[in-house]
MARVEX-198928 format. One record per residue: x, y, z of N, C-alpha, C in turn. Coordinates in steps of 0.02 Angstrom, whole numbers, padded with zeros to 5 digits, always signed. Layout:
BEGIN
XYZXYZXYZ/...
END
This chain:
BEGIN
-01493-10630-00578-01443-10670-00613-01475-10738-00630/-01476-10741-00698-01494-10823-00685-01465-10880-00695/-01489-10935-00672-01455-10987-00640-01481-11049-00666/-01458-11096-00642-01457-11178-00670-01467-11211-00608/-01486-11183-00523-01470-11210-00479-01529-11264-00471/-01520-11331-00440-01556-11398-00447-01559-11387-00362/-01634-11327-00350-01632-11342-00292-01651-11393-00243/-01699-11444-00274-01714-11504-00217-01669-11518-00201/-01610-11519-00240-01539-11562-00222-01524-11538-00150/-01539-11488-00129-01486-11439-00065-01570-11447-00017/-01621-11479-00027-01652-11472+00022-01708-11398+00046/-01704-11405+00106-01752-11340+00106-01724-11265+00093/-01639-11274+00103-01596-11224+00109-01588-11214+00024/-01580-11255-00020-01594-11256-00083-01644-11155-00113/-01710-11167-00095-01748-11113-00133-01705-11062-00073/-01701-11027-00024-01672-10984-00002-01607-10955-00054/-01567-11002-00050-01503-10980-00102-01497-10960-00182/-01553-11007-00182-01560-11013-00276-01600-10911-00271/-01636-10904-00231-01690-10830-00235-01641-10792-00223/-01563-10802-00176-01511-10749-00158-01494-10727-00215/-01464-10803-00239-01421-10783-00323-01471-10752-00361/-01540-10786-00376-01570-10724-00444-01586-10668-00432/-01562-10657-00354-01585-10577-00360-01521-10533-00377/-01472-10531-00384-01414-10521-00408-01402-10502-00483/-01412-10432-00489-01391-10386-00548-01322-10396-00563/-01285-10404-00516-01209-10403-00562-01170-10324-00553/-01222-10278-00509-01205-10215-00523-01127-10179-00508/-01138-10218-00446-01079-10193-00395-01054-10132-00341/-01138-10128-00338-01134-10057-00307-01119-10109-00210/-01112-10165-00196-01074-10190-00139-01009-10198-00144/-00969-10182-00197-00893-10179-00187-00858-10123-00139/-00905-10062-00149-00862-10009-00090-00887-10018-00023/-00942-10066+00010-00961-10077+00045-00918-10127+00079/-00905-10188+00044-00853-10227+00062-00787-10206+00103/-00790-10235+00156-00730-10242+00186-00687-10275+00163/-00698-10352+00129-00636-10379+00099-00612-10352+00060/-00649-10309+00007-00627-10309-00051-00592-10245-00036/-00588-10207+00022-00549-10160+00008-00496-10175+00038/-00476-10230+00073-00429-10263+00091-00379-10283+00051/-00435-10327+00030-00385-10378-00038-00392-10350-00132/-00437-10293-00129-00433-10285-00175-00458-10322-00248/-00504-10387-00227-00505-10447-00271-00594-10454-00280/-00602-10462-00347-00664-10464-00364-00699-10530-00342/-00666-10597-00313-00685-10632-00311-00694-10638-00207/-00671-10588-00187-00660-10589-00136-00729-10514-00105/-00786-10510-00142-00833-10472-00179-00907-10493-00120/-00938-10475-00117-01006-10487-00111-01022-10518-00169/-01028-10481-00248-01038-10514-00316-01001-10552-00329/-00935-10573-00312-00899-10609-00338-00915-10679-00300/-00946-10678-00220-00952-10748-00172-00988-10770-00210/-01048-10731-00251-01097-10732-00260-01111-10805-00328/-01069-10756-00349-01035-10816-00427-01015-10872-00407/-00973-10896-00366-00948-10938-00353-00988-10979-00308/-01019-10955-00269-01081-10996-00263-01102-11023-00307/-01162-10989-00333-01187-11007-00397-01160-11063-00426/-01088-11048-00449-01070-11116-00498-01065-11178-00454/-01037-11173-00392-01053-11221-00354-01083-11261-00347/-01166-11221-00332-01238-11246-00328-01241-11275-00395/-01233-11243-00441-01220-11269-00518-01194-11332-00525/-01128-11335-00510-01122-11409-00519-01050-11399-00573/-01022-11327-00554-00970-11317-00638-00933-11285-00587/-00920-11280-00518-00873-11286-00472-00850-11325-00406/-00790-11308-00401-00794-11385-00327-00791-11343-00271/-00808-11363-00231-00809-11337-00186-00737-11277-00130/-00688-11336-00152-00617-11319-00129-00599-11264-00166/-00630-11247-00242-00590-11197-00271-00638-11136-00248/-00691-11140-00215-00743-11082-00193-00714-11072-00115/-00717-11091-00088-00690-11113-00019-00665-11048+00016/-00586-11044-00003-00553-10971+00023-00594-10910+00002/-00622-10899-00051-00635-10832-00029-00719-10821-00005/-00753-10895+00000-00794-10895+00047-00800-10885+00137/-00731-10923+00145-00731-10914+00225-00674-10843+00219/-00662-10807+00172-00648-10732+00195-00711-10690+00203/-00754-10708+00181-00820-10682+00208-00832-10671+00262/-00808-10576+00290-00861-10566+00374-00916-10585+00399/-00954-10595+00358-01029-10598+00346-01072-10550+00403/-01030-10481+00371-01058-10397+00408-01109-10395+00377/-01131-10401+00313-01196-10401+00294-01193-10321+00258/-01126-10283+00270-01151-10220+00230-01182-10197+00163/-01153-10275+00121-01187-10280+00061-01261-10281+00041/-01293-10296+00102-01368-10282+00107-01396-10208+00088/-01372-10172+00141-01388-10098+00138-01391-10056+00069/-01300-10101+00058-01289-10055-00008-01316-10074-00091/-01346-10143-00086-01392-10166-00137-01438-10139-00154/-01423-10108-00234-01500-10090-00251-01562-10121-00259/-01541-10194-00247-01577-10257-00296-01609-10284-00216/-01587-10282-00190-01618-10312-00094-01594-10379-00122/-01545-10393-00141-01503-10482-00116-01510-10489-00050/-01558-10534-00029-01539-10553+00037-01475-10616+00051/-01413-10594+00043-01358-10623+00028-01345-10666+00114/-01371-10631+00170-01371-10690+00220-01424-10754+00206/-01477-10749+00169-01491-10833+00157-01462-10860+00109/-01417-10845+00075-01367-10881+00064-01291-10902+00061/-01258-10866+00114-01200-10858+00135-01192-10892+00202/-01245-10896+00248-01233-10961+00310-01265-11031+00279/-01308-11036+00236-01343-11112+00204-01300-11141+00177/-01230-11070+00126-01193-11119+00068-01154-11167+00122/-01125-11097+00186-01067-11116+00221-01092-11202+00259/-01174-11205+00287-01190-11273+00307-01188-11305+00272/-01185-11333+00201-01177-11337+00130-01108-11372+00138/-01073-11336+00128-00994-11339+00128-00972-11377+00176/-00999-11386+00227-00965-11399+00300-00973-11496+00279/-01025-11516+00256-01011-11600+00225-00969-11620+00166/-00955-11571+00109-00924-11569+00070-00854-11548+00039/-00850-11516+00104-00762-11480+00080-00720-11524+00152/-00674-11538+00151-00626-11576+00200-00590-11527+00205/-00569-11518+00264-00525-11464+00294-00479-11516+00337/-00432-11463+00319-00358-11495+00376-00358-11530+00437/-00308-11543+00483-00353-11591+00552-00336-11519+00580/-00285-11498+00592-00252-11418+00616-00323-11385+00616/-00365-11369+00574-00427-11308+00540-00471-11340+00580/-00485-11419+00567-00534-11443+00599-00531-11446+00684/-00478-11466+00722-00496-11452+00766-00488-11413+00802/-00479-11337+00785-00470-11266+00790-00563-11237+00801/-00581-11277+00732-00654-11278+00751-00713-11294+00782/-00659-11369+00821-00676-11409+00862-00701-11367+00922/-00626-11329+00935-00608-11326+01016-00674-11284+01013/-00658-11220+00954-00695-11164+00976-00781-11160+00985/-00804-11222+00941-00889-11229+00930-00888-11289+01011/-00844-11303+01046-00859-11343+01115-00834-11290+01164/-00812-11240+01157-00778-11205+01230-00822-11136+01221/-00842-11069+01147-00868-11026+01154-00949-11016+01183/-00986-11069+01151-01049-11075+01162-01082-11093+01249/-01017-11097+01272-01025-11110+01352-00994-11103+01395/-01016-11045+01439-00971-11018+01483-00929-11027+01522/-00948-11081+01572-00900-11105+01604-00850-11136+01565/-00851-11173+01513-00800-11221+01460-00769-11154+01440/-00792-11088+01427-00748-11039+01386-00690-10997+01454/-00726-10992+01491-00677-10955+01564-00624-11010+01548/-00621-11074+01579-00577-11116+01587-00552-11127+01529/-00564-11147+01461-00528-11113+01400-00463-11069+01403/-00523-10992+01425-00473-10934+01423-00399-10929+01463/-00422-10969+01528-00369-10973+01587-00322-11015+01555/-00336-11060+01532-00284-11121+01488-00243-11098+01462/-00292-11067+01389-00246-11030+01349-00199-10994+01366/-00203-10935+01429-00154-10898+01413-00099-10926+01464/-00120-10987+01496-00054-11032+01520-00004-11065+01463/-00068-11076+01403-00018-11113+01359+00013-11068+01293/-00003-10988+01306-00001-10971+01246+00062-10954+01206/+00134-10972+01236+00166-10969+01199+00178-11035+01152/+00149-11071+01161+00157-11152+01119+00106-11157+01088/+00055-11114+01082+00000-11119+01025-00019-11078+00958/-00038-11112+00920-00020-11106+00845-00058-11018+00836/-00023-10982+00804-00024-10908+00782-00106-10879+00787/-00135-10925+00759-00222-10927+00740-00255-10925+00811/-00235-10972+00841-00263-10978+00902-00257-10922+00945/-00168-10895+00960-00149-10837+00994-00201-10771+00978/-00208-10748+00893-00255-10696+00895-00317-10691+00912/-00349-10764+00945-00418-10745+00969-00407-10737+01041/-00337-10782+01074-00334-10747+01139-00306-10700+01172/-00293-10638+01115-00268-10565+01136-00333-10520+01148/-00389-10569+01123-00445-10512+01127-00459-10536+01201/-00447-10568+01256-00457-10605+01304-00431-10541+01361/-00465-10509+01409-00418-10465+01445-00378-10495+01479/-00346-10469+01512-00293-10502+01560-00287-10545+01610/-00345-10506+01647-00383-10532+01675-00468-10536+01679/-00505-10578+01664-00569-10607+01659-00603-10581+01715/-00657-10550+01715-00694-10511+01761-00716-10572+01791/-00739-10552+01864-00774-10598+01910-00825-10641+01872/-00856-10706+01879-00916-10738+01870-00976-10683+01885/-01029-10697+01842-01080-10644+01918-01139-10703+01884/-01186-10703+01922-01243-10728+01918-01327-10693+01923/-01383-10707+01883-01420-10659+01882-01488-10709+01913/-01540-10641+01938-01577-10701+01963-01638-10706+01904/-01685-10751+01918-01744-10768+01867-01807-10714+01840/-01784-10672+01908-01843-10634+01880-01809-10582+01930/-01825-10502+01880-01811-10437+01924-01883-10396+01922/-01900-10369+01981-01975-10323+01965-01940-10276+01941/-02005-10232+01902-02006-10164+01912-01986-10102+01966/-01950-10080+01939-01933-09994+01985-02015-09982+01966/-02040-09952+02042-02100-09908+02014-02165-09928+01970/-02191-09880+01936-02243-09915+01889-02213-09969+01840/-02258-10038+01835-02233-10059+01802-02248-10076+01734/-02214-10042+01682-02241-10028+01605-02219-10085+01572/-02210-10135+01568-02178-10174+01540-02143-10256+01576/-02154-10303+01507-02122-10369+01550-02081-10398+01501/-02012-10418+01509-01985-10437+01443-01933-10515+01471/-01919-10537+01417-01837-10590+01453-01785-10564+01400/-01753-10594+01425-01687-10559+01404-01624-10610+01417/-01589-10621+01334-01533-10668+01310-01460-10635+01348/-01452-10683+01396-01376-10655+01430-01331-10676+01404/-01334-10713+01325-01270-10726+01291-01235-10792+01335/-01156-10810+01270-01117-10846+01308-01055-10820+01336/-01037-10797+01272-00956-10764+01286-00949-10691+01306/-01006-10639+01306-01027-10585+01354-01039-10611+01425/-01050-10659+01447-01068-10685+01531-00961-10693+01529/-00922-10707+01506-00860-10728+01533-00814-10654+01526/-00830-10634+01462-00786-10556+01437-00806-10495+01484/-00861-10492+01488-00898-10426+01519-00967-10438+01537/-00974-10479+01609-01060-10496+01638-01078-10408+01653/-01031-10369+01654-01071-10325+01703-01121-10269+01635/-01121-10289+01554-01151-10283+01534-01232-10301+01543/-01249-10363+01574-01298-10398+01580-01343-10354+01645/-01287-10336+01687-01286-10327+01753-01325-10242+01716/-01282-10211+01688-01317-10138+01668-01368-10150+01634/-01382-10185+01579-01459-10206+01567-01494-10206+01592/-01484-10257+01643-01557-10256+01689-01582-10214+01730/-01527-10160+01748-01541-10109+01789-01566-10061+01749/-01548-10036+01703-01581-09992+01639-01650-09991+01646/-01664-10065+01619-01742-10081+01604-01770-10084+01661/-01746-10115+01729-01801-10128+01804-01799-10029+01798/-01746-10002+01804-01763-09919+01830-01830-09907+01780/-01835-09937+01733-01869-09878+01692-01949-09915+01693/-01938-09973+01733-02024-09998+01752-02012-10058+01721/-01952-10105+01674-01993-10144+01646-01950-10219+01725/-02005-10259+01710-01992-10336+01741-01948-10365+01679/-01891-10382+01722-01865-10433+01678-01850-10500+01692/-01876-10559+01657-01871-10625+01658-01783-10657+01626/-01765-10674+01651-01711-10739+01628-01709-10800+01651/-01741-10834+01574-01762-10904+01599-01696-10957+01600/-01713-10973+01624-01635-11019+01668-01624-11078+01612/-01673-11083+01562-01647-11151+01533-01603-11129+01445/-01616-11053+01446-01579-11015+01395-01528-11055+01385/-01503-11052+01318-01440-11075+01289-01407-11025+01247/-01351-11034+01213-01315-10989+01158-01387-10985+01104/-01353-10923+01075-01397-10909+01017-01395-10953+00956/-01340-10993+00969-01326-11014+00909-01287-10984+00831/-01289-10925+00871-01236-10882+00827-01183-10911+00778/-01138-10902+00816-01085-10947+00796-01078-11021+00762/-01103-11061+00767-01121-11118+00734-01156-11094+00672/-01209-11073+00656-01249-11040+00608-01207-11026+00559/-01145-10949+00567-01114-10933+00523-01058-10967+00523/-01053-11022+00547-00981-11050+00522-01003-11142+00477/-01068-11112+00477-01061-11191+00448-01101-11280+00492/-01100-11262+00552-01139-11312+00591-01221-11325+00587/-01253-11331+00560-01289-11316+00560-01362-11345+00614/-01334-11429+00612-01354-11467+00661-01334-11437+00719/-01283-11401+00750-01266-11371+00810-01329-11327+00827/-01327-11277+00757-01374-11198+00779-01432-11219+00781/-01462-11285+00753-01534-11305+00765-01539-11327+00847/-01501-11368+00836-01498-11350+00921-01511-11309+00973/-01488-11258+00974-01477-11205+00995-01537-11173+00998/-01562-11165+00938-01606-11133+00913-01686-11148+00958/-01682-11230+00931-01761-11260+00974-01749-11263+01072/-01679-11267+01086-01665-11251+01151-01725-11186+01179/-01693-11135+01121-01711-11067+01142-01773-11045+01147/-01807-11089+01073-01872-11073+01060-01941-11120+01129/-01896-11163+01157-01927-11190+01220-01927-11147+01281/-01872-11115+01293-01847-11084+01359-01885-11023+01363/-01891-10987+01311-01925-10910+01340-02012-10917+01319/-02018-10898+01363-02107-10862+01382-02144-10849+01358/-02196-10854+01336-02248-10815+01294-02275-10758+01326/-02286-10756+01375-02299-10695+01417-02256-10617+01419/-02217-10621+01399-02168-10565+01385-02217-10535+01327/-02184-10450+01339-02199-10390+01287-02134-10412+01223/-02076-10428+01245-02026-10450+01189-01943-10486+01226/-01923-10515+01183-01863-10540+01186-01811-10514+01184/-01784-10488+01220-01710-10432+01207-01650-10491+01224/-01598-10473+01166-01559-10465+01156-01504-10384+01165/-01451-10398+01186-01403-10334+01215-01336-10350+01176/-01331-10411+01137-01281-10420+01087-01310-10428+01009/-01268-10387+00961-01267-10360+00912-01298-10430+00863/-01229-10492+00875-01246-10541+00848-01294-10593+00862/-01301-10611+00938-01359-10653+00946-01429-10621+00923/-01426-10558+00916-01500-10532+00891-01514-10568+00826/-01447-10530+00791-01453-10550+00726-01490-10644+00708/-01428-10675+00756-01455-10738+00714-01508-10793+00741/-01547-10763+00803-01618-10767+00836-01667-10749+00773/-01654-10684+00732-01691-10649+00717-01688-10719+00643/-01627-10749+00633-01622-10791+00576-01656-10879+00592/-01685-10877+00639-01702-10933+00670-01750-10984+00615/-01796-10962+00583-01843-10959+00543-01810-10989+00483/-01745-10965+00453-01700-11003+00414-01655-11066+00443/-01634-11053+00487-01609-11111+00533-01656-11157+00540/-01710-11149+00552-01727-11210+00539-01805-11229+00519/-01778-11191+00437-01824-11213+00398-01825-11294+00381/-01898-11314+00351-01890-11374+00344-01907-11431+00400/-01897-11390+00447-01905-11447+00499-01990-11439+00542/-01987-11451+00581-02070-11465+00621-02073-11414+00663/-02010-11386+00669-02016-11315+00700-02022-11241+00662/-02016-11248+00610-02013-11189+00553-02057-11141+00589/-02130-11157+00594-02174-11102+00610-02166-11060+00698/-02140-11112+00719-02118-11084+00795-02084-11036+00781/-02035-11060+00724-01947-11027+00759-01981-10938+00705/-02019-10939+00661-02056-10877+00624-02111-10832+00675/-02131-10853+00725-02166-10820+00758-02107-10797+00812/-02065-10829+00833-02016-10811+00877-01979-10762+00877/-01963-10766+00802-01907-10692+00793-01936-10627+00794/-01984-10642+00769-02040-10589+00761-02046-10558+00839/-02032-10596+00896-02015-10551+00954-01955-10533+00993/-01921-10541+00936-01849-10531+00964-01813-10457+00928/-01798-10409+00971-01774-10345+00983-01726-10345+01032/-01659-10279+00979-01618-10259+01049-01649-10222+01096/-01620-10208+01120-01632-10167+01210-01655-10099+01179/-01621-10085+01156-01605-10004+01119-01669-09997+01086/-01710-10042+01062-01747-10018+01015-01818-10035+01069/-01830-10088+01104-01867-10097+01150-01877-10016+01188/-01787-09996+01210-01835-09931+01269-01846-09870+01225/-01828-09858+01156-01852-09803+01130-01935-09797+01118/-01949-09857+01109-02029-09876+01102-02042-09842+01187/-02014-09889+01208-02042-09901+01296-02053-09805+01316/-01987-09761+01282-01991-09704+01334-01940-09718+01359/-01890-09682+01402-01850-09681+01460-01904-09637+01519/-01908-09674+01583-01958-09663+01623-01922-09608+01676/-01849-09630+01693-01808-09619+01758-01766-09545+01722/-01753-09495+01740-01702-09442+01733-01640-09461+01721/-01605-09427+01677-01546-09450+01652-01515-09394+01693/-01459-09420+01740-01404-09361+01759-01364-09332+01721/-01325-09276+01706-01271-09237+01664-01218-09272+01667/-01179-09286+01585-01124-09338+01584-01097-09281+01549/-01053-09241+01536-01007-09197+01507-00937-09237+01470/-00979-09285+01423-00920-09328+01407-00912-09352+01318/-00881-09335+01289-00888-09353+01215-00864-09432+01196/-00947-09457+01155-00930-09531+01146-00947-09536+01077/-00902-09577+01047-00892-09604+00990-00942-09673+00991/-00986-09648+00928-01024-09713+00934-01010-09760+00867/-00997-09838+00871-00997-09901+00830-01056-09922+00806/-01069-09941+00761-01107-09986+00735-01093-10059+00701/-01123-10066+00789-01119-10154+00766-01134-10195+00697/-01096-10235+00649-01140-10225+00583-01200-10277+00595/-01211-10327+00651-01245-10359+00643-01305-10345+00677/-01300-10269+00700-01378-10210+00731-01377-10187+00669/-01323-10146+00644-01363-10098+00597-01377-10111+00526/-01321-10175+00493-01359-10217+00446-01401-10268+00445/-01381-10293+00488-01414-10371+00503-01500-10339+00531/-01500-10308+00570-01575-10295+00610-01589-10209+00611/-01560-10163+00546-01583-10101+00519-01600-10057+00591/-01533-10066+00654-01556-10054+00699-01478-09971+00697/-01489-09919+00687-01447-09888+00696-01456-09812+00721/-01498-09772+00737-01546-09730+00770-01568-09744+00842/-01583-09786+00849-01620-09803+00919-01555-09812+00961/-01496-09830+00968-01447-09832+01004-01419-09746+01022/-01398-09738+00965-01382-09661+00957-01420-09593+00993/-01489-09614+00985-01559-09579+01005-01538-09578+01075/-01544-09637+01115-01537-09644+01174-01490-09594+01230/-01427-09628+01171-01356-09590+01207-01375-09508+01199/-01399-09495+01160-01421-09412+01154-01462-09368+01211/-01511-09434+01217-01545-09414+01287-01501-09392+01349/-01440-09408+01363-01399-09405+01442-01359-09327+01401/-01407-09279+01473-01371-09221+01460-01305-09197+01465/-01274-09158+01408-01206-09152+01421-01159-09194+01389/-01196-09257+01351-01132-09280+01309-01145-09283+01230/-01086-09285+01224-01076-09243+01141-01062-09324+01104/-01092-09317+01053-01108-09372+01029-01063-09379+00937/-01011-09408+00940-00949-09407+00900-00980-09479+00835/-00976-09449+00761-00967-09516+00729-00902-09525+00702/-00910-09583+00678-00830-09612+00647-00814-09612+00581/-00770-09585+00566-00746-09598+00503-00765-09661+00470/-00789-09680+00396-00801-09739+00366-00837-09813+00429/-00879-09760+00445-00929-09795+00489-00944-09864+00483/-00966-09863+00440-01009-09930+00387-00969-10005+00383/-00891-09978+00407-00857-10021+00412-00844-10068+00452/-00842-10149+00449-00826-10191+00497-00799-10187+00528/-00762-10187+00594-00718-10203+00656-00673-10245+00634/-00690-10288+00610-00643-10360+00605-00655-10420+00660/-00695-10390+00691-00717-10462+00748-00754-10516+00722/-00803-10509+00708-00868-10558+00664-00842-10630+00698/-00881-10636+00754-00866-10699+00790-00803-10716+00802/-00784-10771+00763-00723-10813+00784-00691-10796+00713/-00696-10746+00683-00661-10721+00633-00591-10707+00641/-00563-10672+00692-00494-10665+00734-00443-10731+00731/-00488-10761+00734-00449-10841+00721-00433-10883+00652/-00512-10864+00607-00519-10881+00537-00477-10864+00489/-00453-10770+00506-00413-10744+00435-00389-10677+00495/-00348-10701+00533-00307-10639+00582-00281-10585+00557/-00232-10620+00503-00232-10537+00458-00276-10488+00434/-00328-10523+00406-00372-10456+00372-00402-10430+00434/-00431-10464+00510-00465-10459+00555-00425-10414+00607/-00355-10397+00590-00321-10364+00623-00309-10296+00590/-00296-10305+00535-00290-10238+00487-00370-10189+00511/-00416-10232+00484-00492-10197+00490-00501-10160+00578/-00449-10231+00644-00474-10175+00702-00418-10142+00711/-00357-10110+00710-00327-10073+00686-00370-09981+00647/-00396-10007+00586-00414-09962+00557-00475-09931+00603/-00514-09971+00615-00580-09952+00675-00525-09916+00733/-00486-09933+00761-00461-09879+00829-00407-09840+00810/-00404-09835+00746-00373-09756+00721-00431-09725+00731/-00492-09744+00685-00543-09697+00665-00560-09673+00732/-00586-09723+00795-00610-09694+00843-00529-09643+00881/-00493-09644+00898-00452-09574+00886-00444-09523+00875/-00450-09546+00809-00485-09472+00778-00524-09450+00781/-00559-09481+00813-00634-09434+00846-00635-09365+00885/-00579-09419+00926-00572-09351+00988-00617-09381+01029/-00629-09443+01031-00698-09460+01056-00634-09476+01152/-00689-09492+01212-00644-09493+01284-00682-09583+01288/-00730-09618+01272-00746-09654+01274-00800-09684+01200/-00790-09732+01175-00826-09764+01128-00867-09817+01124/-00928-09818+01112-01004-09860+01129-01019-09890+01079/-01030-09971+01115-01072-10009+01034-01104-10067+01084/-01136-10119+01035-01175-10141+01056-01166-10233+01019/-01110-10226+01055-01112-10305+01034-01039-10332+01081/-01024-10386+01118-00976-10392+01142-00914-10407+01088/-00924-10412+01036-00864-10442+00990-00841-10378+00983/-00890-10337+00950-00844-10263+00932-00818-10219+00996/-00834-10221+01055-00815-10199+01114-00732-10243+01148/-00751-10303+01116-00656-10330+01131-00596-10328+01064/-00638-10316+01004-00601-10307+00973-00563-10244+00995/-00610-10187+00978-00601-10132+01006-00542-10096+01055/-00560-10138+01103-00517-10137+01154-00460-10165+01151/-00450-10212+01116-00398-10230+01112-00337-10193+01055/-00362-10157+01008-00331-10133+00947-00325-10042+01005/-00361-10034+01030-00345-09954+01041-00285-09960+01114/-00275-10035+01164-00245-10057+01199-00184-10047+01144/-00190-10067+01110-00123-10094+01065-00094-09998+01012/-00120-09972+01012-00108-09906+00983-00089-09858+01061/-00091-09897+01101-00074-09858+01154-00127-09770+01186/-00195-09817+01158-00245-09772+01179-00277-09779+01264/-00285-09721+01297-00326-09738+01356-00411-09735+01339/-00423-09725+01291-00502-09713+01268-00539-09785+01299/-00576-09761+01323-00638-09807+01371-00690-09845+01314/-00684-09919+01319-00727-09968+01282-00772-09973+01320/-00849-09954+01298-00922-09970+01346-00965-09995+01289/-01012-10038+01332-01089-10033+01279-01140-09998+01318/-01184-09966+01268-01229-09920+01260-01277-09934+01334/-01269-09974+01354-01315-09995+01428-01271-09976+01475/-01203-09975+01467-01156-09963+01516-01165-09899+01528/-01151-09846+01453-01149-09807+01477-01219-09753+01505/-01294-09807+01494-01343-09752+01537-01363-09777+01581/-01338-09839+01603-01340-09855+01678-01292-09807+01718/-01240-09791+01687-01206-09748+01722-01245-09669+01734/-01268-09641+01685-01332-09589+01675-01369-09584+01729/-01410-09651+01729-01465-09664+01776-01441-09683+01862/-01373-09680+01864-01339-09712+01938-01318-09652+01965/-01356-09615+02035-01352-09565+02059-01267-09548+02121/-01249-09599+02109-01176-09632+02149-01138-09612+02106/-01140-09600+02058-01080-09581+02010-01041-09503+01994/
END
């Protein structure tokens, strides 16, 4: 597509966006891919249509406020990637416009400090437990927006658990890695972290968790902070090891926007760090298919419905190696979902951003898993595992929410 965009103006984030937009045919083969648009039905509410409106933006022949809404209806699932014939890499320019936007568009005080609470309480655990406990003391007096991010909250908040710095190897030891324990997976579900590490020590590898880890920066990234996610970012790129075989990640999204580090923070004195960094950053899933599974898988006689996280299987082309795995544990039957490809409706703090469409979308995800016939359903990201749970809670399903470590630690656990 071509353009008029004056990139010095936007800085280093400038050539990233201006290369998104000209790669953009106009075709539209991302409209059936779109989640919004099958929502809302609206061309401007489009992969091609953000796309435009960007553009004129960057252009200088739109304001910002009138681009705005159907920018932050943006999941930013990324399915539009896959389904591009043209390879738009539409995530470098869909979190740059949104950092972009975040000095230039004024938002409500209500919006703003909605965004407040959530970029000071999610990114840190202890601030998010005590959060959660708040909230649902205060939740009949808080505003509608707020309530839908704390239904994804269980009832009750699993124990604290704590991990130590370093686990050996089970046995030979093939392998040495560290590994991102997340923020809001340590408060929703630690005992994910907890099956990780047992996965990988059974199967030989050492795992490191360096204690000075921070958030991925996730969240800040795609909403617009951008000074936050640099943060975050050079935190991270200090804390882990050079000595490691690789960096695992066990959530869908922190992979993803580790793996975006390099754009985060281009421009700066760290650029070349944060480019060699991602470059060792892998989920779990894809680490032990390389690795081998070392330990015997016991017989699970159990049919599971498997998810795809969009920010594994678009964001990091990770969608085989999870699946592969679960195939390995004898005896379970391995179920896909109707209109797979499709978002959850979680996408961070999306639940809060646009509740309606984010409720319709997990809704539609725990019909589909239903209809599976599936007895339990596996993914690999904590957002889509509470959405999840919370929409098939709400259809009055008993179907079992796990991630993919859960369920072959359970495999590999001879007690069971």
């Amino acid at each position: 597509m071509l353009h008029a965009i004056p990139t010095d103006k936007f800085g280093s984030l400038g050539e990233p966006m201006a290369k998104a937009v000209s790669a953009c045919v106009h075709c539209g083969f991302c409209l059936a891919a779109c989640p919004t648009y099958r929502e809302l039905g609206q061309e401007m509410d489009t992969p091609r249509g953000r796309i435009v409106l960007m553009k004129e933006v960057l252009e200088g022949t739109m304001s910002f406020e009138a681009a705005q809404p159907h920018v932050d209806r943006c999941l930013g699932c990324l399915a539009c990637e896959p389904a591009c014939p043209s390879g738009v890499p539409y995530r470098d320019l869909i979190s740059p416009f949104r950092a972009l936007a975040q000095s230039k568009f004024k938002r409500g005080f209500v919006e703003r400090l909605r965004r407040f609470v959530t970029a000071q309480t999610i990114p840190f655990p202890q601030r998010f437990r005590l959060a959660m406990r708040l909230g649902r003391l205060a939740k009949a007096v808080l505003p509608k927006r707020w309530q839908s991010m704390l239904e994804l909250v269980p009832e009750t908040l699993p124990a604290a658990q704590s991990w130590n710095e370093v686990y050996p190897a089970r046995g030979e030891k093939r392998g040495r890695v560290a590994l991102l324990i997340g923020c809001a997976q340590q408060v929703l579900d630690p005992d994910i972290n907890t099956a990780t590490i047992e996965v990988l020590t059974r199967n030989g590898v050492e795992v490191v968790i360096p204690r000075s880890q921070r958030c991925c920066g996730g969240l800040a990234w795609h909403t617009g902070d951008l000074e936050a996610a640099r943060a975050f970012a050079r935190r991270n790129l200090n804390a882990f090891p050079e000595d490691v075989d690789a960096i695992l990640t066990n959530a869908a999204g922190c992979g993803s926007a580790m793996h975006e580090y390099h754009l985060v923070l281009r421009g700066t004195a760290d650029e070349a760090r944060a480019e060699s960094f991602r470059h060792r950053v892998m989920d779990v899933s894809v680490y032990l298919m390389k690795l081998g599974l070392h330990e015997p898988l016991r017989e699970m006689p159990l049919k599971v419905a498997y998810h795809d996280a969009c920010h594994l299987a678009n964001a990091q082309n990770v969608r085989s190696q999870p699946r592969d795995l679960l195939k390995r544990i004898p005896g379970l039957k391995l179920l896909e979902l109707t209109d797979a490809h499709l978002c959850c409706g979680s996408a961070g703090s999306y639940n809060m951003d646009q509740p309606e469409i984010a409720s319709s979308l997990g809704e539609q995800k725990a019909n589909a898993v239903i209809a599976s016939g599936a007895e339990v359903v596996v993914s690999g990201n904590i957002g889509c595992l509470t959405q999840l749970q919370m929409h098939l809670k709400k259809l009055g399903s008993g179907i079992e929410v796990k991630h993919t470590m859960q369920v072959l630690r359970d495999a590999h656990s001879s007690n069971l």
